[in-house]
TORKOL-4160 file (C-alpha; in steps of 0.2 Angstrom, whole numbers, padded with zeros to 4 digits, m for minus):
270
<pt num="1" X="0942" Y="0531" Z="0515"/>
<pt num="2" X="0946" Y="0514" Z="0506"/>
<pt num="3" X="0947" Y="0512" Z="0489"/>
<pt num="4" X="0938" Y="0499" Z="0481"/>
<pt num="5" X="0946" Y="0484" Z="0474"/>
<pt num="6" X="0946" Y="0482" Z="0456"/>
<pt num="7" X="0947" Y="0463" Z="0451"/>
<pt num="8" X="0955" Y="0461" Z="0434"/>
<pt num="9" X="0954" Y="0442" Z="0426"/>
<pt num="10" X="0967" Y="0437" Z="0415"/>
<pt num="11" X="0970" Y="0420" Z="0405"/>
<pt num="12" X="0987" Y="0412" Z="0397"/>
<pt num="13" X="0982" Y="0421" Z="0380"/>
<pt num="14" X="0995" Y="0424" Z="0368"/>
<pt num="15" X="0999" Y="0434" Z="0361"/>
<pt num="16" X="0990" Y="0447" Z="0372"/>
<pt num="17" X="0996" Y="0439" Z="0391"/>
<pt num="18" X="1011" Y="0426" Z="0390"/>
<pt num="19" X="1014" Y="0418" Z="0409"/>
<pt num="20" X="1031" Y="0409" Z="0407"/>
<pt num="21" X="1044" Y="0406" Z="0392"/>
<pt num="22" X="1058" Y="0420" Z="0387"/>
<pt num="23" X="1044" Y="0430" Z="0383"/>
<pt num="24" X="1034" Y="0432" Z="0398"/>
<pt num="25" X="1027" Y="0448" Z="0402"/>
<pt num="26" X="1027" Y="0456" Z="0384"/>
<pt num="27" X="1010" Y="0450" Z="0378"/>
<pt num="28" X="0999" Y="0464" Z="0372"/>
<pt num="29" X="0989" Y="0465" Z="0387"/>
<pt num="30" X="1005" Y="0462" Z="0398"/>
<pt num="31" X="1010" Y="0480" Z="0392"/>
<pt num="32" X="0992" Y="0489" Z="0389"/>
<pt num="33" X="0986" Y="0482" Z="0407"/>
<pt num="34" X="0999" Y="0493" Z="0418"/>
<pt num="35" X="0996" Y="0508" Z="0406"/>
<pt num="36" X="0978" Y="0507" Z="0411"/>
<pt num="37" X="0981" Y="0504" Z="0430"/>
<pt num="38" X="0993" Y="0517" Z="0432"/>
<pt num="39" X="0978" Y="0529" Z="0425"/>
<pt num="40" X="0966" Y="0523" Z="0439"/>
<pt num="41" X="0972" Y="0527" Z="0456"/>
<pt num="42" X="0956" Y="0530" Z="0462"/>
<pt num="43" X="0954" Y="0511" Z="0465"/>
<pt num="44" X="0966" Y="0497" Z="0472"/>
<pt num="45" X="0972" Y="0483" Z="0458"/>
<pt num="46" X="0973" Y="0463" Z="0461"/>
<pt num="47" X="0976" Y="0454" Z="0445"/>
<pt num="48" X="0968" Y="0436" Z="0444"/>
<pt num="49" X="0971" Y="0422" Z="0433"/>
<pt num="50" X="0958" Y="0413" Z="0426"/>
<pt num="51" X="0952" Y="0399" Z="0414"/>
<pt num="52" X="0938" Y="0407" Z="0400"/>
<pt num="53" X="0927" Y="0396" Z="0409"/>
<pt num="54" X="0929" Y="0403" Z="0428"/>
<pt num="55" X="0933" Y="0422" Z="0422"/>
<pt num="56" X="0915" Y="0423" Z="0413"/>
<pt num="57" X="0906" Y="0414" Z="0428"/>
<pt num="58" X="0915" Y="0429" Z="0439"/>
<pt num="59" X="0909" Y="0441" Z="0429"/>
<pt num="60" X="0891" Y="0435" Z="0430"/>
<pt num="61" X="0895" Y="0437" Z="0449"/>
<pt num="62" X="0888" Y="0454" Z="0459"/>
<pt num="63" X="0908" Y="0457" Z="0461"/>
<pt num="64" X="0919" Y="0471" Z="0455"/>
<pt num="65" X="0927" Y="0460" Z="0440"/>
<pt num="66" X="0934" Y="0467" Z="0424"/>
<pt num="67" X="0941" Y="0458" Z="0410"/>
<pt num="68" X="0953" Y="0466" Z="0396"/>
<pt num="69" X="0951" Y="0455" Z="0382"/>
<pt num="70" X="0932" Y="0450" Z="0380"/>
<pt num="71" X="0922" Y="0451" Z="0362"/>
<pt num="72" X="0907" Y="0458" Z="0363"/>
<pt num="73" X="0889" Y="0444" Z="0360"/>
<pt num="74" X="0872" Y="0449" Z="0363"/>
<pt num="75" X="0874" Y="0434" Z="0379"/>
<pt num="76" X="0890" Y="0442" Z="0388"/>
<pt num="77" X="0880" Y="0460" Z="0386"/>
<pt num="78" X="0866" Y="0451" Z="0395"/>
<pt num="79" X="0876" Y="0452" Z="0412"/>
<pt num="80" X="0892" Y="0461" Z="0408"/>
<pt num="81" X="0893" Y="0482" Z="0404"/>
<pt num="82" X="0906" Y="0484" Z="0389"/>
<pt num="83" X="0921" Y="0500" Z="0386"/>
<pt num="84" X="0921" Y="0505" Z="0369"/>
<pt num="85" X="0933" Y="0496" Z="0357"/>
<pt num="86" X="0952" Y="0495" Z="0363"/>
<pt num="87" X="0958" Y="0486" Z="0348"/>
<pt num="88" X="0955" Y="0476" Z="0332"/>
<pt num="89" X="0964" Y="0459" Z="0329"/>
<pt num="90" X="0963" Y="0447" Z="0316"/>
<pt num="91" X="0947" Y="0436" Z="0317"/>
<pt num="92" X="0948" Y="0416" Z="0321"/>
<pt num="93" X="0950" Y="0405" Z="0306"/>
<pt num="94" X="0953" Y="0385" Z="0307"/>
<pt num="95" X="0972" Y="0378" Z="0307"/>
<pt num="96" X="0972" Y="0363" Z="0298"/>
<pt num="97" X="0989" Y="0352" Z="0296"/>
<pt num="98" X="0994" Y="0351" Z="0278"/>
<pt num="99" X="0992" Y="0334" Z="0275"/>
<pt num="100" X="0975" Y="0336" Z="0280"/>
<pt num="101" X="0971" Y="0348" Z="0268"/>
<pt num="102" X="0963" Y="0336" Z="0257"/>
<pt num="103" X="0948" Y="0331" Z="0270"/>
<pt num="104" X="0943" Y="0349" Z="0267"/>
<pt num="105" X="0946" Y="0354" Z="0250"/>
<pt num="106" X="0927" Y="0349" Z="0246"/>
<pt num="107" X="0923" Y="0364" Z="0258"/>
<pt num="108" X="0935" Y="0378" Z="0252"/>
<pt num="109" X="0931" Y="0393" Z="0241"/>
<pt num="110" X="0942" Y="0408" Z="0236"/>
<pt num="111" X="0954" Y="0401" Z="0249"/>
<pt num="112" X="0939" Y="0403" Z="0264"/>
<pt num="113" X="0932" Y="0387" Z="0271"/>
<pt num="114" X="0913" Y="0385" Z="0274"/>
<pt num="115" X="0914" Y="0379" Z="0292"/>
<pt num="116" X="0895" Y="0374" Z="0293"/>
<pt num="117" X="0894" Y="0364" Z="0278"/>
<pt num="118" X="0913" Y="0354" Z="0283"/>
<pt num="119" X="0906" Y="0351" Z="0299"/>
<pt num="120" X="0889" Y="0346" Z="0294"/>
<pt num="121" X="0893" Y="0334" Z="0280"/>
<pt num="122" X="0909" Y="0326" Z="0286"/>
<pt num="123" X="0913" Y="0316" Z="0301"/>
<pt num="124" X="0928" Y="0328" Z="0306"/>
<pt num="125" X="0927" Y="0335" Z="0324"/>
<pt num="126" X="0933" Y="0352" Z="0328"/>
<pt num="127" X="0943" Y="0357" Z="0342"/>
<pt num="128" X="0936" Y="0373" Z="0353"/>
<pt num="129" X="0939" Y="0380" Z="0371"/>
<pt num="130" X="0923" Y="0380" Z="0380"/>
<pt num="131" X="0916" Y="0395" Z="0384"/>
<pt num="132" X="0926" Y="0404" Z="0374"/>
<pt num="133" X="0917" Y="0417" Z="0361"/>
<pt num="134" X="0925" Y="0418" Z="0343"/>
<pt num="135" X="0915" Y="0431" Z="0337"/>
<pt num="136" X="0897" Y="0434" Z="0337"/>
<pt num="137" X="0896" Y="0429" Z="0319"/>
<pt num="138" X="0906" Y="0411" Z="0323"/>
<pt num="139" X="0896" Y="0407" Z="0339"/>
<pt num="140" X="0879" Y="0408" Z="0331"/>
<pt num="141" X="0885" Y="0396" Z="0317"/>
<pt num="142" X="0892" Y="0384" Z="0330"/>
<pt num="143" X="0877" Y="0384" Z="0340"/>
<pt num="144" X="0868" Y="0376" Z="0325"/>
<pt num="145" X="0878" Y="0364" Z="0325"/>
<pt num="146" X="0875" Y="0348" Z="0335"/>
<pt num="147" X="0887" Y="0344" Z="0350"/>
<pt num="148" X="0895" Y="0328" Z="0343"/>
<pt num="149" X="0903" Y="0341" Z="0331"/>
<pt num="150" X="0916" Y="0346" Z="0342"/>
<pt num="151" X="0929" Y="0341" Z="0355"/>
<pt num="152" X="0928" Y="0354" Z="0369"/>
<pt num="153" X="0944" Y="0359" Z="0381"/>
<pt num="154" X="0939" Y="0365" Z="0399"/>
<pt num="155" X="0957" Y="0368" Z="0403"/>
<pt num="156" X="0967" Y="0381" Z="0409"/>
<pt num="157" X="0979" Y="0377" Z="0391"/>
<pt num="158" X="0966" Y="0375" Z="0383"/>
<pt num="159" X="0971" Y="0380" Z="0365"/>
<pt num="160" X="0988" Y="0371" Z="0367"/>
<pt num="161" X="0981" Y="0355" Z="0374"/>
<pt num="162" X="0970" Y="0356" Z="0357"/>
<pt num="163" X="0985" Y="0358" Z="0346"/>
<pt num="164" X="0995" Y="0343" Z="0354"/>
<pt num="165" X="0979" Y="0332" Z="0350"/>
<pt num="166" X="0980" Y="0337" Z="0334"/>
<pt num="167" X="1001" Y="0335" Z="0331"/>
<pt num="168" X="0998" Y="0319" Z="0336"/>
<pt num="169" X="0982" Y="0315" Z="0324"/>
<pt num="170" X="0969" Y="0314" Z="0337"/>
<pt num="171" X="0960" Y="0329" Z="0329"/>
<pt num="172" X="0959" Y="0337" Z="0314"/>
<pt num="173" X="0951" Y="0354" Z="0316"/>
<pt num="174" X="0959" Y="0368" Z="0327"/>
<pt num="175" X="0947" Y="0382" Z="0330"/>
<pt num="176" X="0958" Y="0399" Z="0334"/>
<pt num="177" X="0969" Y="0413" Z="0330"/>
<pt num="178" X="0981" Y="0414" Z="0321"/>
<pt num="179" X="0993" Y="0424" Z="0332"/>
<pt num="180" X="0990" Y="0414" Z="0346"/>
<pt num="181" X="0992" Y="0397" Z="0338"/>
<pt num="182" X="1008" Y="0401" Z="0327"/>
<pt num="183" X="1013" Y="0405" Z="0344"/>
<pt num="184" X="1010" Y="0390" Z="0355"/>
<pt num="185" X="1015" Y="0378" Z="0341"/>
<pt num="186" X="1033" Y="0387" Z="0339"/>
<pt num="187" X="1033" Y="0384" Z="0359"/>
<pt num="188" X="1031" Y="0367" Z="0356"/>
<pt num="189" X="1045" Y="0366" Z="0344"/>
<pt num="190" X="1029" Y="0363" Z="0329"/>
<pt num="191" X="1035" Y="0370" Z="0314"/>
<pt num="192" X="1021" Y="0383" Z="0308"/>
<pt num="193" X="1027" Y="0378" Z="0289"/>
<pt num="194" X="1017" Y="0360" Z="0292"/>
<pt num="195" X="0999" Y="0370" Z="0295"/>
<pt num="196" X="0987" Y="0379" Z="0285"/>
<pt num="197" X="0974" Y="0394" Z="0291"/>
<pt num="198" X="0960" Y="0395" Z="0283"/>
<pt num="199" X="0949" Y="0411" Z="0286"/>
<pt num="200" X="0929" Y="0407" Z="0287"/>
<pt num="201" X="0918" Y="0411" Z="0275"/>
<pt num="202" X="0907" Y="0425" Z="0277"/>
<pt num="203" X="0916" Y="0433" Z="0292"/>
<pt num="204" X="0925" Y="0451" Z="0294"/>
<pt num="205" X="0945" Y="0449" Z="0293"/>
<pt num="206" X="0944" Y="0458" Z="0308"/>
<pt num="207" X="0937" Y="0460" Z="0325"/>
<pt num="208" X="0936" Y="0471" Z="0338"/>
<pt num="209" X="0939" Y="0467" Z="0359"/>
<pt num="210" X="0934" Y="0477" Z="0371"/>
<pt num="211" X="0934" Y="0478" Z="0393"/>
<pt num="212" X="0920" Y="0472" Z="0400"/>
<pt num="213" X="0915" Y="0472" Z="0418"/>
<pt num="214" X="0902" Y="0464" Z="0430"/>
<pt num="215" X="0885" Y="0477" Z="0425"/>
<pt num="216" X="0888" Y="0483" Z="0442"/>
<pt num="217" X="0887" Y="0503" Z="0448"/>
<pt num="218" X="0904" Y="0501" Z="0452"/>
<pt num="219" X="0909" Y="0491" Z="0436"/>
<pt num="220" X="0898" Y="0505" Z="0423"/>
<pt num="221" X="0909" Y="0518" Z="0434"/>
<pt num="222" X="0926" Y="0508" Z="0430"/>
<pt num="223" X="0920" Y="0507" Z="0411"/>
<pt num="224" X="0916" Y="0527" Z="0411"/>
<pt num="225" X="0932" Y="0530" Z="0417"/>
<pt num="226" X="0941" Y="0517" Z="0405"/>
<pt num="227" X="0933" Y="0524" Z="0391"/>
<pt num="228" X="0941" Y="0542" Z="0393"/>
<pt num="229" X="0960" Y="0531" Z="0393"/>
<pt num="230" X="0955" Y="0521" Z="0376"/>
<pt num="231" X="0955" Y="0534" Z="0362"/>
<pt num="232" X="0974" Y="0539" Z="0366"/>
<pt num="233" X="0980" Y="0522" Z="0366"/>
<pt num="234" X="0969" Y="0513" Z="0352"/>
<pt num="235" X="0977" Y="0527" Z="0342"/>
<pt num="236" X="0997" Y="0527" Z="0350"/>
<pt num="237" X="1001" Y="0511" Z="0358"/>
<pt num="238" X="0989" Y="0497" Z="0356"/>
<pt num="239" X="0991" Y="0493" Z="0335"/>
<pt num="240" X="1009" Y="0492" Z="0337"/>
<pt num="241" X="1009" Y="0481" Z="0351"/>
<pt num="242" X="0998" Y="0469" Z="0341"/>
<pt num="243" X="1005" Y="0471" Z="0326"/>
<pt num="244" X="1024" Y="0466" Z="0332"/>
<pt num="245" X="1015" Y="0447" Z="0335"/>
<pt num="246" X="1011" Y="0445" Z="0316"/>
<pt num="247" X="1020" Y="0441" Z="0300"/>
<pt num="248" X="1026" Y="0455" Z="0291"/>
<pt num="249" X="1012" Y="0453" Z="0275"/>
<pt num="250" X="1000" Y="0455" Z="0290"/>
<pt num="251" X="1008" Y="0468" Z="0301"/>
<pt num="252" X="1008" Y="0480" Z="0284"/>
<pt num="253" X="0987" Y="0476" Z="0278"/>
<pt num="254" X="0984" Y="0478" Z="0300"/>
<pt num="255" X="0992" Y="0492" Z="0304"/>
<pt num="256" X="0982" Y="0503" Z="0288"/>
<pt num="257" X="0967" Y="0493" Z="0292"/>
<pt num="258" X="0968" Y="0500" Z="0312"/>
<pt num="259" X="0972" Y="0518" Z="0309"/>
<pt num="260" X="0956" Y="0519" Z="0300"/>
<pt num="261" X="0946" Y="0510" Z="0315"/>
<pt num="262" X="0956" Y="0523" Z="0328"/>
<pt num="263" X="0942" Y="0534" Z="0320"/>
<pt num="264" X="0930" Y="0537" Z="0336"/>
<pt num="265" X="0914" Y="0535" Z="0324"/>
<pt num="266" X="0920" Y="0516" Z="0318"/>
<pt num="267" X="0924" Y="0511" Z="0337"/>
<pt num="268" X="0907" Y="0514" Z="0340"/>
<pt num="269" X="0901" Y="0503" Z="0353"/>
<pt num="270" X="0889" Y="0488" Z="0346"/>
């Protein structure tokens, strides 16, 4: 009998997939996504890459389509059927280069920047990746906002097309992760020294990803079965992984912080 083929969609995300450079192939998801195909033999593999855009209209599609890296919002569980928590990362903050600082000063408290009020009451544009979710919490304050607000990227480089218009003074305001973009600017020879991170007021320090696939029969099956795999390596092999990708201050607060979420009872699903 033939096996079904299970789609999985991946996107140039570091630090969890890394396509080219000396280290391609050790993102996080690089390393998790073979552990979790070599545990499900009971279908065939084809991994395909995608842009955020194209890999959430596939999921919306009656297809056999899984991605490994999707937050959870109340749209995507509209029309995509969620695996327990795999991991928790750092949540998205706004990268602002130092001698920009001062345009935002007005708006920072306790070192946390209130995103809404900047955008609302200056004429400073933010830099976001369409379709891509950055957390539940961040999307609804974004969707308040009105579009002249930001400057959105369709592109398969998405993020790293953003942070060259902003090296080069196009555009203030990142949007992102921290991992992710102290990766791409070291690729582009940026020193990380120049920028400054500022977390968002009023969300979690962390959030939690998840596999999602098309809300198909075959797709709530492939989510049954991943959902058995996950425990083991949210536990063993997954925090380590994400944790080699930050600095040391917050590899040490990370690693405590995720061997209390391993708990089954706070990876409940949402």
């Amino acid at each position: 009998m033939a096996k079904e083929t299970l789609l999985w969609l991946i996107r140039d995300l570091p630090p969890f997939t890394i396509f080219e450079g000396p280290e391609q192939g050790q993102g996080v998801l690089d390393r998790m996504l073979p552990l979790l195909i070599a545990q499900m033999p009971e279908y065939e593999h084809s991994i395909v890459r995608v842009n955020r855009a194209r890999g959430i209209q596939m999921l919306q599609e009656p297809s056999f389509t899984c991605d490994p890296t999707l937050l959870w919002t109340p749209e995507r569980a509209k029309y995509a059927y969620f695996s327990s928590p795999t991991m928790a990362t750092l949540s998205s903050g706004l990268l602002v280069r130092n001698e920009d600082q001062a345009l935002i000063e007005p708006y920072v408290q306790g070192g946390s920047v209130d995103l809404k009020r900047l955008l609302t009451q200056s004429t400073l544009k933010l830099g976001i990746v369409a379709e891509r979710s950055y957390s539940a919490s961040v999307d609804e304050m974004l969707r308040q906002l009105p579009d002249s607000a930001f400057n959105r990227h369709y592109g398969t480089e998405a993020t790293a097309s953003l942070l060259q218009m902003q090296q080069l003074g196009r555009l203030q305001l990142v949007l992102g992760y921290w991992p992710e973009v102290r990766y791409l600017l070291n690729q582009q020879g940026a020193d990380t020294h120049s920028y400054h991170f500022y977390p968002i007021q009023s969300v979690q320090p962390y959030q939690l990803l998840h596999v999602a696939c098309s809300d198909t029969p075959l797709g709530r099956e492939a989510i049954g079965h991943i959902d058995k795999l996950l425990p083991a390596l949210r536990r063993d092999t997954l925090p380590d992984l994400y944790a080699h990708w930050l600095d040391q201050e917050q590899r040490e607060a990370y690693m405590q912080r995720a061997a209390e979420l391993a708990d089954d009872q706070a990876y409940a699903t949402p």
